[in-house]
C-alpha positions in Angstrom: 0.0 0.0 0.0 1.5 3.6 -0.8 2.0 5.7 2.1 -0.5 8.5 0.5 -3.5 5.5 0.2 -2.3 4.2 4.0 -2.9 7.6 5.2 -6.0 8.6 3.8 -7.5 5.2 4.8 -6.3 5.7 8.8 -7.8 8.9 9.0 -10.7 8.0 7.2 -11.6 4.7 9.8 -10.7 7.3 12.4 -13.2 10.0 11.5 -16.0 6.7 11.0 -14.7 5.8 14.8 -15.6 9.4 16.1 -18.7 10.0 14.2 -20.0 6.5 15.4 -18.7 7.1 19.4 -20.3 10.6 18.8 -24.0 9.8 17.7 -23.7 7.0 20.3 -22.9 9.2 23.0 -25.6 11.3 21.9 -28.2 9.2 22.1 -27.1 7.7 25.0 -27.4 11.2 26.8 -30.8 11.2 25.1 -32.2 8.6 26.8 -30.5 9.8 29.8 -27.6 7.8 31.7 -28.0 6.1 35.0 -25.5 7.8 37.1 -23.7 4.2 37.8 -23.0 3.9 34.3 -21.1 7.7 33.8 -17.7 7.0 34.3 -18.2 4.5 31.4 -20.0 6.4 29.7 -16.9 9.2 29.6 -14.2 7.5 29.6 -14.5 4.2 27.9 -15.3 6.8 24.5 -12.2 8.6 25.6 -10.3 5.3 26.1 -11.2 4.3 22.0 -10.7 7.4 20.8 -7.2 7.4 22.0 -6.6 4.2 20.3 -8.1 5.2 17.2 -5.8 8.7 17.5 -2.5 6.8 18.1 -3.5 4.0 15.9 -4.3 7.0 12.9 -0.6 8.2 13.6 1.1 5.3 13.2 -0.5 3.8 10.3 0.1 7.0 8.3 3.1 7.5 9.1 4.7 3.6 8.9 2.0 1.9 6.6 3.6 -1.6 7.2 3.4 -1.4 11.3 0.7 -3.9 12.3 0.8 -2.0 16.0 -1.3 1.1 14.2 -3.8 -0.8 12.3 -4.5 -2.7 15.3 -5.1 -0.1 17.4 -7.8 1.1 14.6 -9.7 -1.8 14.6 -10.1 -2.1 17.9 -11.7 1.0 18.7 -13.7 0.5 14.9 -14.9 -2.8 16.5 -16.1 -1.3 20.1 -17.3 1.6 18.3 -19.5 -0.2 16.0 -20.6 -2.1 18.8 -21.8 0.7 20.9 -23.3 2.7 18.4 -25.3 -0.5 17.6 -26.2 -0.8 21.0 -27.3 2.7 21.7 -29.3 2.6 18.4 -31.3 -0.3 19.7 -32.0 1.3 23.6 -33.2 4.8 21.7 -35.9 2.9 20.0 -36.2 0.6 23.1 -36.7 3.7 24.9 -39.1 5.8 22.6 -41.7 2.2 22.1 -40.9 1.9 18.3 -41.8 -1.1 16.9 -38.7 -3.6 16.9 -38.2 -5.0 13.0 -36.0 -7.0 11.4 -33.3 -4.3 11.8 -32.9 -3.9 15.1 -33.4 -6.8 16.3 -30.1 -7.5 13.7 -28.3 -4.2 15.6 -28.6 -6.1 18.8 -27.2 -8.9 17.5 -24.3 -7.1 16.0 -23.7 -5.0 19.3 -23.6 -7.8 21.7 -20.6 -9.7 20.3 -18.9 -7.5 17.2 -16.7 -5.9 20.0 -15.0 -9.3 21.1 -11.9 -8.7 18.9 -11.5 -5.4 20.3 -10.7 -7.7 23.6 -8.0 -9.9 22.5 -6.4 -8.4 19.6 -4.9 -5.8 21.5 -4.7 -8.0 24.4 -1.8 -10.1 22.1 -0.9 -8.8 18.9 0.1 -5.5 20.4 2.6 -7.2 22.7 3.5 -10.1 20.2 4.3 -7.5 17.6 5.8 -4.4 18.8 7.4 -2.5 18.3 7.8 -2.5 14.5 4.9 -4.7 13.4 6.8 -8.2 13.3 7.5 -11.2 15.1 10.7 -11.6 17.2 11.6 -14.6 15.3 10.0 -16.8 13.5 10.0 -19.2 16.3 7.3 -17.5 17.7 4.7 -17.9 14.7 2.8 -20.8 16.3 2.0 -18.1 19.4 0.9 -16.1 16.4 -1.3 -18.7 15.2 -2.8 -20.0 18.5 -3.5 -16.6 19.4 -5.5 -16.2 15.3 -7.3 -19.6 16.4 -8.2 -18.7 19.5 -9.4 -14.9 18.7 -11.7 -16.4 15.3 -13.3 -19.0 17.2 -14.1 -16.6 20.6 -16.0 -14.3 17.9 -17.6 -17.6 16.1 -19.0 -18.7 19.7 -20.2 -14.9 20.5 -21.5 -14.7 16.9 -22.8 -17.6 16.4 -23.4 -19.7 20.4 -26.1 -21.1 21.8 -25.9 -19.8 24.7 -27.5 -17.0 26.4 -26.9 -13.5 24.9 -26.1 -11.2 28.0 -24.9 -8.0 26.0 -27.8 -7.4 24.1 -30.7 -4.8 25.0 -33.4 -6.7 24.2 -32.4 -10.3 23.0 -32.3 -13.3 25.6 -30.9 -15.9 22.9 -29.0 -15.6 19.7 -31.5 -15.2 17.2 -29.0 -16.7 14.9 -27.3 -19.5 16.6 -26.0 -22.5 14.5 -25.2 -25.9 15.5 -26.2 -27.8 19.1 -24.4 -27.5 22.4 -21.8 -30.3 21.5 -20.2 -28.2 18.5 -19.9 -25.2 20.6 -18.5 -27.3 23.6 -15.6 -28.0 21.2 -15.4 -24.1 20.0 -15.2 -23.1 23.9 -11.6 -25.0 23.3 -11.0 -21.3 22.0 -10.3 -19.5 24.9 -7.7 -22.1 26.2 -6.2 -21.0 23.1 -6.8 -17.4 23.5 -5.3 -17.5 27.2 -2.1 -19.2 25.9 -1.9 -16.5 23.0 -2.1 -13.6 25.8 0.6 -15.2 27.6 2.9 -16.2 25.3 2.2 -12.5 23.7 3.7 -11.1 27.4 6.4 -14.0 27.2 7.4 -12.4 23.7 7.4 -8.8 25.0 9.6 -10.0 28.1 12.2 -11.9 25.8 12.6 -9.2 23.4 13.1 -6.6 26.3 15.6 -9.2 28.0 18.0 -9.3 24.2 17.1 -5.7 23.1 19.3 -2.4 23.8 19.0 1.1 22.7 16.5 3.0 21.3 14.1 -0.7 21.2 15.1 -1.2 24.9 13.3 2.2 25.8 10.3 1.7 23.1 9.3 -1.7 24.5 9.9 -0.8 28.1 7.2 2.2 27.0 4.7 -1.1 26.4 6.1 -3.5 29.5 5.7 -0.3 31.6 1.4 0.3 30.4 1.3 -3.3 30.5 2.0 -3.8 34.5 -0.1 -0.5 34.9 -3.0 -2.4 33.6 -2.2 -5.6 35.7 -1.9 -3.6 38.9 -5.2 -1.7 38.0 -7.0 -5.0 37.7 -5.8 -6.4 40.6 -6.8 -3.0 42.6 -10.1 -3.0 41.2 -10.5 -6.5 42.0 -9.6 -5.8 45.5 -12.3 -2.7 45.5 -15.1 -4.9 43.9 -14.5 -7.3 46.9 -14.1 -4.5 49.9 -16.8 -1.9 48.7 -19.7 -4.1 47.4 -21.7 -1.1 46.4 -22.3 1.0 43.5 -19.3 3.9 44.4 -17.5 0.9 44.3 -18.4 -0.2 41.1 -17.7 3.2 40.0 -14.4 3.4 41.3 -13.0 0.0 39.6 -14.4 0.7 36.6 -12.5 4.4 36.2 -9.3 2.7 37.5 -9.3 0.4 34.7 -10.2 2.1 31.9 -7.8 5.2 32.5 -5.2 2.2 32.9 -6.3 0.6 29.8 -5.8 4.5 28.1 -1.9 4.2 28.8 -1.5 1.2 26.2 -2.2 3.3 23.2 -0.7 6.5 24.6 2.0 4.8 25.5 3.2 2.4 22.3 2.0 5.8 20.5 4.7 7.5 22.2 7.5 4.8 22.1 7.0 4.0 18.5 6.6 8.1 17.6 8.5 9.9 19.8 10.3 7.9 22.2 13.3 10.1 22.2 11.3 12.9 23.9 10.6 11.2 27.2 12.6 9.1 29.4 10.9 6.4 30.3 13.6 5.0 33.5 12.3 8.7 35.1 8.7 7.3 34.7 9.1 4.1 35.7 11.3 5.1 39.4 8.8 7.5 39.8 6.0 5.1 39.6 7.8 2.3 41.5 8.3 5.2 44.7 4.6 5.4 44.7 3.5 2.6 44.3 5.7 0.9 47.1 4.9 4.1 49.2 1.1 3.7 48.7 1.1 -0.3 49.8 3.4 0.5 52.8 1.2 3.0 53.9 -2.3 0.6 52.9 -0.4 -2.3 55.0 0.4 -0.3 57.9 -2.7 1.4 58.4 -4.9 -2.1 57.6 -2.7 -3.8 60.6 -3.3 -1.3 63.0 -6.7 0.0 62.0 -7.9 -4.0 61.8 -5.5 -6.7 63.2 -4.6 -4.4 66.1 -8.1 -4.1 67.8 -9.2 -8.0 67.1 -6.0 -9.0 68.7 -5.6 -6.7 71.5 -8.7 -5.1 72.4 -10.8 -8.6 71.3 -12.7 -6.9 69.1 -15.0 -9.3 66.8 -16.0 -7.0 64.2 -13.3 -5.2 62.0 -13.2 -1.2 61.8 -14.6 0.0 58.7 -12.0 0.4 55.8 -13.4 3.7 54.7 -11.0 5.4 57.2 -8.2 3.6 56.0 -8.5 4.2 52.4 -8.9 8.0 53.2 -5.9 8.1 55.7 -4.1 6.3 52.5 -5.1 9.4 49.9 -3.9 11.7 52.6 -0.6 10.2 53.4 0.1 10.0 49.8 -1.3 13.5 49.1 1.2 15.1 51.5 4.4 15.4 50.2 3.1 17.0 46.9 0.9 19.5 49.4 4.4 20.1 51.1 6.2 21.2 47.6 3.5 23.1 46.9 3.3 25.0 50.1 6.8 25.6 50.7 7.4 26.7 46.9 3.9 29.3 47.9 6.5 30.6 51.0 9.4 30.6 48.0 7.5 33.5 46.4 6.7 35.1 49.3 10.0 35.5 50.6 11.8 35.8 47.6 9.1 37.2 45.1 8.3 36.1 41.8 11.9 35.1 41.5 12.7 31.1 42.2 15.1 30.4 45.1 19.0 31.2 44.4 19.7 27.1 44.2 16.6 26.3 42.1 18.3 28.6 40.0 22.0 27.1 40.4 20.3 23.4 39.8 18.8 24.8 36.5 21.6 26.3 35.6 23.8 22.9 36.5 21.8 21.2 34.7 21.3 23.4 31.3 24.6 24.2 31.1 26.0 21.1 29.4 23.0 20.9 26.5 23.8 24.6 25.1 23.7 24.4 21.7 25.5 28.2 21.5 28.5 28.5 23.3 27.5 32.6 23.2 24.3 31.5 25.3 26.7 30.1 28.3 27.3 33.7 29.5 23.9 35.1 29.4 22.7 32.4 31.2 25.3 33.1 34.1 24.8 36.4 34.4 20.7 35.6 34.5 21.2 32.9 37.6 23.4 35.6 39.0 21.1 38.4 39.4 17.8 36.7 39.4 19.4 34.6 42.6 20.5 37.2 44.4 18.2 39.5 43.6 20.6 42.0 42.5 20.0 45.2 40.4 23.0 44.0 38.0 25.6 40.9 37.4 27.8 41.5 35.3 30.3 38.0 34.0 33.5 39.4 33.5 36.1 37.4 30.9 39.8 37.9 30.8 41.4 37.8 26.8 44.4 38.3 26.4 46.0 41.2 28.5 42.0 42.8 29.2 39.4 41.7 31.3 35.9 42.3 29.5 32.8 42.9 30.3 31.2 39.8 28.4 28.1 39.3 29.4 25.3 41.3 32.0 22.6 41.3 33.2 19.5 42.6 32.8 20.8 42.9 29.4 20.9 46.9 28.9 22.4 47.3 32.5 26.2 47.7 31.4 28.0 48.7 28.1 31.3 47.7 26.6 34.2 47.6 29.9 37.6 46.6 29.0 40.3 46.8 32.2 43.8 45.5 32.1 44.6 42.3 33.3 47.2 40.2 32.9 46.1 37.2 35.5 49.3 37.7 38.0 48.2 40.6 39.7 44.7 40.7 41.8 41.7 41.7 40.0 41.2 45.8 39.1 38.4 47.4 40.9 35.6 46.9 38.9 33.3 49.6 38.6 29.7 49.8 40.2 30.2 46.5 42.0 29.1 45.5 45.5 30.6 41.9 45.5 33.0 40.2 43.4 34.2 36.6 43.0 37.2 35.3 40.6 36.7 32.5 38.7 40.0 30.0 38.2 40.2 26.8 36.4 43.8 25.3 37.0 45.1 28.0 39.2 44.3 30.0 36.4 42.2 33.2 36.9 39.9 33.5 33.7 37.6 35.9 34.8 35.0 37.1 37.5 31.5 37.5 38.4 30.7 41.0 40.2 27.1 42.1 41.2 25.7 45.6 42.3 22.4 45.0 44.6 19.5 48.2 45.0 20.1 51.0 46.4 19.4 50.4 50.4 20.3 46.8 50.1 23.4 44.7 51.4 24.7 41.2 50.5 23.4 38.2 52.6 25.5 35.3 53.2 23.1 33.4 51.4 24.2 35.2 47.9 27.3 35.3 48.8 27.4 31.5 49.3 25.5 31.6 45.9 28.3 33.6 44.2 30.9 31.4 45.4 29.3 28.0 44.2 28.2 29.4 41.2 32.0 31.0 40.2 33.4 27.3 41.6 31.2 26.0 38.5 32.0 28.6 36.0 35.8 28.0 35.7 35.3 25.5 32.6 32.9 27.1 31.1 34.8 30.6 31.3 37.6 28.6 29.3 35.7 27.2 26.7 34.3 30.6 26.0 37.6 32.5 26.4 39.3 29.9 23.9 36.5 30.9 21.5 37.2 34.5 22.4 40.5 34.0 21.5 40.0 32.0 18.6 37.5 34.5 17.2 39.9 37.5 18.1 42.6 35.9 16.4 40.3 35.3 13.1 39.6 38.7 13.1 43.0 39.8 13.3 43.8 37.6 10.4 41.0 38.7 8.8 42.5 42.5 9.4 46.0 41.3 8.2 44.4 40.0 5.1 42.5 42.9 4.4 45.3 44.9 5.2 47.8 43.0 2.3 45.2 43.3 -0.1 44.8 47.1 0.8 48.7 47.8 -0.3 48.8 45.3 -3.2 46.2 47.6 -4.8 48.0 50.8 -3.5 50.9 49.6 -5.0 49.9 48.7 -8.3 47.8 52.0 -8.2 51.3 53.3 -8.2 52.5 51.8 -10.2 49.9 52.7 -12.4 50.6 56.5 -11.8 54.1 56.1 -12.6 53.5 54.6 -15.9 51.0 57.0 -16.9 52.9 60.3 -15.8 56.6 58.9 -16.6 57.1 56.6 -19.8 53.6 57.3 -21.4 54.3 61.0 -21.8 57.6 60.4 -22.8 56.5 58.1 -26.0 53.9 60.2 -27.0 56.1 63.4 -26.8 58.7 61.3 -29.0 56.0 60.2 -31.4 54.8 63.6 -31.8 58.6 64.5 -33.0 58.9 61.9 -35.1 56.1 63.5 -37.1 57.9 66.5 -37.2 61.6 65.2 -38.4 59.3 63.1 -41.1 58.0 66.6 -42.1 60.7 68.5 -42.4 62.7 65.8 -44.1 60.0 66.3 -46.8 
């Protein structure tokens, strides 16, 4: 397929996708929605439209990547479904006679979404990240899993048995066979259960061999795929505690904003993996999670084991508390960053803290594309650290120490000093403090501010000054070797321009010479050579 056709044909199931989850959201809200079923309601459609997004992407972009056109039929599948569905409980609804049709859409709704289940489910993991198997040992995983996946739809499509997904069917209106032929087909999802697990198994080997840029796609996947396994198990654990519709409600939103990481997430690794790093994600989401079951297990031993064993209490203590002490706990050090950078700003205003500013500037420093943009960015720390009404970065080239970089940036014009790096440093105008950087032993320059009017230097800035000129020594060299570097270009550049200058000079001269000495004498003994000619006549 050219990439041109690929394209148009991914955006064109995606706009089918949301035209189909929007007229059956609409008629769903129509009809009005039981307040148990809104967070499905929401989200699932959210949940398929990100599929459908990322699976859009990727199939325009790499045509051949199975990953993309997975993720389109799936949410085509489950969309087609629930418009079907919603079709049939608007008519249901309004008491319009139930034909032929409908009674068909019901049909179709109640199992067309079953492939939406278990492709992703395995292909997704058996195939990523670019669309092929690891090896070709692992094509009969491929083909279990195609076995397994065709007959689960022939038994939804097709069973006996009772149709629980439809609206207003109780049996399959076109079922086909007896019980014994569909007791063999139920063999299906043995197979389907082996293809889901041998999928993971495949994702797990090929993270185990691979290294580089794959290593960081497929940990994207491995890392949206335990995300989902942890949700389910919460959820689980939720169904069982809080038997009850909030509930319900709860383990229903857990898993489908977990289920919304798989497509974000391959979307991201197979797109633009290099933006993100995923080992930040991942030792992030391993802090909280450990953090959020030590807290759970602490509070559940004290809050339930601790008054049945000690105080002989029979019946446990609600776990309501529990969960909420749980929220809270975890809540609390975000609250605390947030508060204490609230007292940041009002002690040291809209300016950030003099170390947030040195830690930005540690760790910008090294990814500076220009090496020009090094000083700027000094002299900004500097003064927006301290506060100060100027900072000035001071760079020594040659036998001058410069002025090379200040800020803000109209606060100081061109200042040249002489300095020769044995002698101390000159007394540099308009300065209240002044620190010299060395590198080697070497002094290379210095860093001088000049705080307000009325205002004196705290330790803390000059503790501030001092780290930051213990960190500038490198970069003062780098830049003062490009100094030099550019001064001596110039100065060939000058030399250059200065031979050319007397070559022309010189054969202007030249020139001159010719014109006012030998010229005139040739012509003048031209002209008497017409005269002796003349008179000889």
């Amino acid at each position: 397929m050219k990439p041109r056709t690929a394209s148009r044909l991914a955006w064109s199931l995606w706009g089918l996708v949301v035209a189909l989850l929007g007229g059956g959201m609409v008629l769903g809200f129509l009809g009005g929605v039981p307040a148990e079923e809104w967070v499905f309601v929401i989200l699932f459609p959210g949940f398929l439209l990100a599929s459908a997004t990322v699976g859009a992407l990727i199939a325009s972009r790499q045509a051949r990547n199975a990953i993309g056109w997975i993720f389109l039929a799936t949410a085509l599948v489950w969309a087609i479904s629930q418009a079907a569905l919603e079709i049939v409980r608007y008519i249901d609804r309004s008491g319009m006679a139930i034909s032929g049709w409908v009674v068909f859409l019901d049909w179709l709704g109640a199992w067309f979404f079953a492939p939406g289940i278990y492709l992703p489910a395995t292909f997704v993991f058996l195939l990523f990240p670019d669309g092929r198997l690891p090896s070709r040992r692992w094509w009969p995983v491929a083909w279990i899993s195609a076995i397994g996946i065709t007959g689960i739809v022939f038994l939804a499509a097709f069973g006996t048995g009772p149709f629980d997904d439809a609206v207003i069917l109780r049996s399959n209106p076109y079922a086909v066979g007896g019980p014994g032929l569909w007791n063999v087909v139920q063999f299906s999802w043995g197979l389907a259960f082996v293809g889901i697990i041998g999928s993971a198994a495949a994702l797990v080997v090929r993270l185990r061999r691979s290294s580089g840029a794959t290593r960081q796609q497929l940990k994207w996947l491995a890392y949206a795929g335990v995300i989902v396994v942890a949700a389910f198990v919460i959820a689980s654990t939720i169904w069982s505690v809080f038997q009850s519709e909030v509930g319900n409600v709860l383990g229903q939103a857990l898993i489908i904003l977990a289920l919304l990481l798989v497509p974000v997430a391959a979307g991201i690794a197979i797109l633009r993996h290099r933006l993100y790093e995923i080992d930040v994600v991942i030792k992030k989401t391993v802090v909280f999670g450990v953090l959020a079951a030590f807290i759970t297990l602490v509070y559940a031993a004290i809050v339930l084991l601790v008054p049945i064993l000690v105080f002989d209490v029979s019946t446990p203590v609600s776990l309501l508390p529990a969960v909420a002490a749980v929220f809270v706990a975890l809540a609390f050090q975000p609250f605390r960053r947030r508060a204490n950078r609230l007292a940041n700003r009002l002690v040291f205003g809209r300016r950030a803290t003099p170390y947030e500013l040195l830690s930005e500037f540690s760790g910008r420093v090294g990814n500076e594309q220009a090496i020009e943009d090094v000083l700027p960015r000094m002299a900004r720390v500097l003064g927006e650290g301290t506060g100060a009404r100027r900072a000035d970065v001071w760079l020594r080239v040659g036998g001058n120490l410069r002025r090379a970089a200040t800020w803000p940036p109209d606060g100081g014009g061109e200042t040249r000093l002489p300095f020769d790096g044995d002698d101390a440093l000159p007394n540099l105008p308009d300065t209240d403090l002044v620190e010299p950087v060395a590198h080697r032993g070497e002094v290379l320059g210095a860093l001088s501010l000049a705080k307000p009017r009325g205002e004196t230097v705290r330790p803390a800035e000059e503790t501030l000054l001092r780290d930051l000129a213990s960190q500038a020594g490198l970069v003062l060299r780098n830049v003062r070797l490009t100094a030099e570097l550019e001064d001596r270009l110039r100065q060939l550049q000058e030399s250059r321009q200065r031979l050319v200058s007397a070559q022309d000079e010189e054969r202007r001269r030249l020139e001159r010479n010719i014109h006012d000495g030998a010229q005139q004498q040739l012509v003048a003994l031209a002209v008497k050579l017409r005269l002796v000619e003349t008179m000889a006549r």
